[in-house]
C-alpha positions as CSV (number, residue, x, y, z in Angstrom):
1,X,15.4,-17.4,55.3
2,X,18.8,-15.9,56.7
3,X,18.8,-12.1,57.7
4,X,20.9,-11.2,54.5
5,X,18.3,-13.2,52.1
6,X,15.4,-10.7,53.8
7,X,17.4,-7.3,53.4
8,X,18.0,-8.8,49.6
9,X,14.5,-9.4,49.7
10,X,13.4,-6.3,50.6
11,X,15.8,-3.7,49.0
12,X,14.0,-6.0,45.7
13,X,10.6,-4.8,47.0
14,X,11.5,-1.6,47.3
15,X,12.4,-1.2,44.3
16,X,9.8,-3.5,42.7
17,X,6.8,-0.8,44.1
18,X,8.2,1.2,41.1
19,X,6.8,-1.8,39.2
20,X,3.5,0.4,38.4
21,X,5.1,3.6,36.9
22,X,7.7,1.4,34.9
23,X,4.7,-0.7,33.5
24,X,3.3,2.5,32.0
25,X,6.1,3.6,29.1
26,X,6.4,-0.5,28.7
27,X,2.4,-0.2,28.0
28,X,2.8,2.3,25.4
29,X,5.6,0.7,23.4
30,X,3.7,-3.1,23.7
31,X,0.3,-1.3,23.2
32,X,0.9,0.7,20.3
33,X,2.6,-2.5,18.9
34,X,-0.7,-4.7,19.6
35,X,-3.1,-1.8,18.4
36,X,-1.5,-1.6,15.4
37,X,-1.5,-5.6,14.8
38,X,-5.4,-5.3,15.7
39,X,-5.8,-2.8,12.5
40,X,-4.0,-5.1,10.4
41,X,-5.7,-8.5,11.5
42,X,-9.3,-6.4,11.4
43,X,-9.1,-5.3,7.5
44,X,-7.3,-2.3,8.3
45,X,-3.8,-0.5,7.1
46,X,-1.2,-2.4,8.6
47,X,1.5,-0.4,10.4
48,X,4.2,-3.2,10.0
49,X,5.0,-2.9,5.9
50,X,7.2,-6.0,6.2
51,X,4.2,-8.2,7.7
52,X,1.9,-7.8,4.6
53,X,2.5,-11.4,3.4
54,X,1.2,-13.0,6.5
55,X,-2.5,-13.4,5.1
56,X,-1.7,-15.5,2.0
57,X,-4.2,-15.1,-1.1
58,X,-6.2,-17.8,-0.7
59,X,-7.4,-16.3,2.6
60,X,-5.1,-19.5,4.6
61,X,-2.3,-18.4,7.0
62,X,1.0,-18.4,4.8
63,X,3.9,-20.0,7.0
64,X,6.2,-17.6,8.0
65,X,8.5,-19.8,10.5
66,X,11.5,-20.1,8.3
67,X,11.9,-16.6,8.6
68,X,12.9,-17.3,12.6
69,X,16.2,-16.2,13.3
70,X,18.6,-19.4,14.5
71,X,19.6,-19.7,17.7
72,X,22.5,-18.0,19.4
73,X,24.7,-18.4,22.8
74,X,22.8,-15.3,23.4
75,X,19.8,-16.9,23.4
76,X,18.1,-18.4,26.7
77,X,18.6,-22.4,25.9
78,X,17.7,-25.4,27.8
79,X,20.0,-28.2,26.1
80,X,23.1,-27.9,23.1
81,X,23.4,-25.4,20.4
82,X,24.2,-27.6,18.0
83,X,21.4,-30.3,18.8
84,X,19.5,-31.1,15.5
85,X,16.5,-30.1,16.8
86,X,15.5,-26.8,18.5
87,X,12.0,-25.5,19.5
88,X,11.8,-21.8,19.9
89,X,9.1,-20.7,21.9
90,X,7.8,-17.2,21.8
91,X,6.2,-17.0,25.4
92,X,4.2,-15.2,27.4
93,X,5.0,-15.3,31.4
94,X,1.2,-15.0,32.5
95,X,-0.7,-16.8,30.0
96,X,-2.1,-19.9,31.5
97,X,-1.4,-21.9,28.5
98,X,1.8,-21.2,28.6
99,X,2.2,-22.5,32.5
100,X,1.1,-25.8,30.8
101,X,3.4,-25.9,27.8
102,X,6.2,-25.0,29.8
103,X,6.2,-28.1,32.5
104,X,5.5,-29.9,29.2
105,X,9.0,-28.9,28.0
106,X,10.5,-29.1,30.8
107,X,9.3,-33.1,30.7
108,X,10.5,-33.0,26.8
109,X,13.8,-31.9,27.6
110,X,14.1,-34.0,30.8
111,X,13.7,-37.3,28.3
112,X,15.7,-36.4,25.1
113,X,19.2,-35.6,25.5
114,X,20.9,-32.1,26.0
115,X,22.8,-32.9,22.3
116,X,19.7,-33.9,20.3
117,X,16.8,-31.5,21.4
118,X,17.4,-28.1,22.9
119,X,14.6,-25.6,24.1
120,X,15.0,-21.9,23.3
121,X,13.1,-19.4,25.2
122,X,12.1,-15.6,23.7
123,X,9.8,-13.2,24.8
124,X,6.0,-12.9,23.8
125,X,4.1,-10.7,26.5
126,X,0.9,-10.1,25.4
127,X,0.1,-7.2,27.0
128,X,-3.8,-6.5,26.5
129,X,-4.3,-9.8,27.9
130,X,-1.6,-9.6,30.4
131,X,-1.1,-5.8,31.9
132,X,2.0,-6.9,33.4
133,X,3.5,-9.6,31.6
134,X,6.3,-7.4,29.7
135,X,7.5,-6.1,33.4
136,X,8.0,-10.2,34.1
137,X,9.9,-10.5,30.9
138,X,11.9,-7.7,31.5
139,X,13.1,-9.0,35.1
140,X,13.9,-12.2,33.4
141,X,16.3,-10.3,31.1
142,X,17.8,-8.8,34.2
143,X,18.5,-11.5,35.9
144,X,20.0,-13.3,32.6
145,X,22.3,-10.3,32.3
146,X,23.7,-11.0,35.9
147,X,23.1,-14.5,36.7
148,X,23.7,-15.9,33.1
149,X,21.5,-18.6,31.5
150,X,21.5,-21.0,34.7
151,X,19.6,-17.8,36.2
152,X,17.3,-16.8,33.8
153,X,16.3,-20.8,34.0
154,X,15.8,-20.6,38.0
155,X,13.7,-17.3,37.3
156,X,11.6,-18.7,34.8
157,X,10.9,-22.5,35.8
158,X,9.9,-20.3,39.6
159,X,8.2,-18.3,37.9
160,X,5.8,-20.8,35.7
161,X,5.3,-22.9,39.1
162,X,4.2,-20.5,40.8
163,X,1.9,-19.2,38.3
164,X,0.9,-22.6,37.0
165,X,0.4,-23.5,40.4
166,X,-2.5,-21.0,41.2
167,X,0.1,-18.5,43.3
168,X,-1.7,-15.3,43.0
169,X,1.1,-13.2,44.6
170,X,0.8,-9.7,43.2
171,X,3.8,-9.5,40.7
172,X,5.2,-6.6,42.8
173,X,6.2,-9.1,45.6
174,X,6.3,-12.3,43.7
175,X,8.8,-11.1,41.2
176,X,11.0,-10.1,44.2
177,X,10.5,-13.3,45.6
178,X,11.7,-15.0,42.7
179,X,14.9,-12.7,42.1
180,X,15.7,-14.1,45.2
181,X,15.7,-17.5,44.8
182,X,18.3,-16.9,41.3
183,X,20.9,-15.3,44.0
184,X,21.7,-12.7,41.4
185,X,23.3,-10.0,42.9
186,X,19.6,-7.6,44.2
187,X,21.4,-4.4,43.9
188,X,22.2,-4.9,40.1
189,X,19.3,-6.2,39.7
190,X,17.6,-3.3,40.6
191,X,19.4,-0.8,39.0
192,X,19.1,-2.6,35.5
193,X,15.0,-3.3,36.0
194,X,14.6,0.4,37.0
195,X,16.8,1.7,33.9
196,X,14.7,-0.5,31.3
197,X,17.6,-0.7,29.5
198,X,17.2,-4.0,28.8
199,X,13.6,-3.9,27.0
200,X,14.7,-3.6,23.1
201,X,15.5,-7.5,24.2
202,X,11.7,-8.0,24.3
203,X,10.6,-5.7,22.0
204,X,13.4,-7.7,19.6
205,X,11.6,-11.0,20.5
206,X,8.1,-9.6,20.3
207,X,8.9,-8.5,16.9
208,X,10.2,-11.6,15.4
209,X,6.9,-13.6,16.9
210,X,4.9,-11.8,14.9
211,X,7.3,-11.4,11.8
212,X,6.9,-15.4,12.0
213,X,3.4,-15.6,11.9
214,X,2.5,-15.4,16.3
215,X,-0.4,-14.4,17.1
216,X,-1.1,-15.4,20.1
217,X,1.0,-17.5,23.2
218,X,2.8,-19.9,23.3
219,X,3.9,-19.8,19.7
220,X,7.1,-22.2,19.2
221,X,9.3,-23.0,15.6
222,X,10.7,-26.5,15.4
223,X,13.8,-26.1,13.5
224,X,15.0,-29.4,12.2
225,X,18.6,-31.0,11.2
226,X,18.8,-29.5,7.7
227,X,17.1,-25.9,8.9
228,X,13.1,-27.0,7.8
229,X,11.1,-25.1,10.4
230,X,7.7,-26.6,11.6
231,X,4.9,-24.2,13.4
232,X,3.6,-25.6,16.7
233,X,0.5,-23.5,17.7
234,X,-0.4,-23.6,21.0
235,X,0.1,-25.7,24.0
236,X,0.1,-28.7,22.5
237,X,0.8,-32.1,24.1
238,X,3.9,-33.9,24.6
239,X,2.8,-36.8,22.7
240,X,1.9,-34.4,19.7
241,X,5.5,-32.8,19.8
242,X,7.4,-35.8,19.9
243,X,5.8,-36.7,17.0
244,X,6.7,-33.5,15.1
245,X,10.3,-34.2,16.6
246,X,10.7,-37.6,14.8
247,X,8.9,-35.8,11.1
248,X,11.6,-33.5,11.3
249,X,14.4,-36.4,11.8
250,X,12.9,-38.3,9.1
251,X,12.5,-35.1,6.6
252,X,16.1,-34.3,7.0
């Protein structure tokens, strides 16, 4: 690595040892949020009023995927906004599952053109599971603020290898590592991380995975040619998600 990727690297680090203290008012926003859902899926009084439908009256999860908001250019998109199908996937950067379903759609993307399937990526962190996943999601919003879509790609795809690969780096020198390797600018990159001005972004996504029926990672809408949404739960296989790809092309 050249001497100017090492001081990049390590003004990063410096600033990523305030990784700790900016994980605790991100815990308190996520927690509270995740609490609150755990009243409301154990019998108790649920704090989100608008989520009341989700349990239908026959005890059987209602399908809430249509309310999914469509796809923007400021959304983080693998492939064309205007291909007919889309698969939003609410993620969470350190759930194992999601390391898997990730190089899956990678693979998916990498054999159906840009202009007929497109991958969307929003933001799930699971924090009781996950202490530090909403501090990853918030880096990746950084570096898609300075980098553009192309970065927050590099970030993520890094990222899930890394993870996926067994790297246990502690996230206050991997996520450095990987800021990196972007080439967004480090400097900016600090200064927006340490501001968390960016985290109503994840809070956003978190809320619309749940308001669509997530409850747990990954959790990914199939939106179809005429706007029919389709649930995928979990990581499922390619195989299985093809499949879903050609109902929706038929349905339409």
């Amino acid at each position: 690595m050249s001497e100017e990727n090492n001081q990049n690297k390590s003004r990063v680090t410096e600033s990523s040892l305030l990784l700790k203290d900016l994980l605790i008012p991100i815990s308190i926003v996520v927690a509270g949020l995740f609490v609150g859902a755990g009243l409301y899926l154990s019998g108790g009084p649920s704090p989100f009023p608008g989520l009341e439908p989700i349990v239908a009256q026959n005890n059987e999860a209602a399908d809430l995927t249509e309310k999914v908001q469509p796809p923007t250019e400021d959304d983080h998109i693998k492939g064309d906004l205007s291909a007919p199908i889309k698969i939003v996937e609410f993620s969470d950067f350190d759930c194992p599952f999601c390391h898997r379903f990730h190089d899956m759609m990678n693979d998916l993307t990498d054999k159906y053109p840009a202009d007929e399937v497109a991958w969307v990526y929003r933001q799930f962190p699971l924090e009781q599971l996950h202490p530090q996943a909403p501090a990853v999601a918030l880096a990746s919003e950084c570096v898609a603020e300075i980098g553009g879509n192309d970065a927050f790609w590099v970030f993520a795809d890094n990222y899930q290898q890394a993870r996926g690969g067994g790297d246990k780096t502690p996230h206050a020198e991997l996520i450095p590592q990987i800021v990196v390797q972007t080439g967004v600018d480090t400097q900016a990159f600090t200064e927006c991380f340490e501001s968390e001005r960016l985290f109503p972004l994840v809070q956003a996504d978190i809320d619309q995975a749940l308001e669509t029926g997530g409850r747990g990672t990954p959790w990914s809408i199939l939106i179809g040619p005429t706007g029919k949404t389709y649930p995928i739960n979990g990581a499922l296989p390619q195989s299985a998600v093809e499949q879903l790809i050609e109902v929706a092309l038929q349905e339409a």
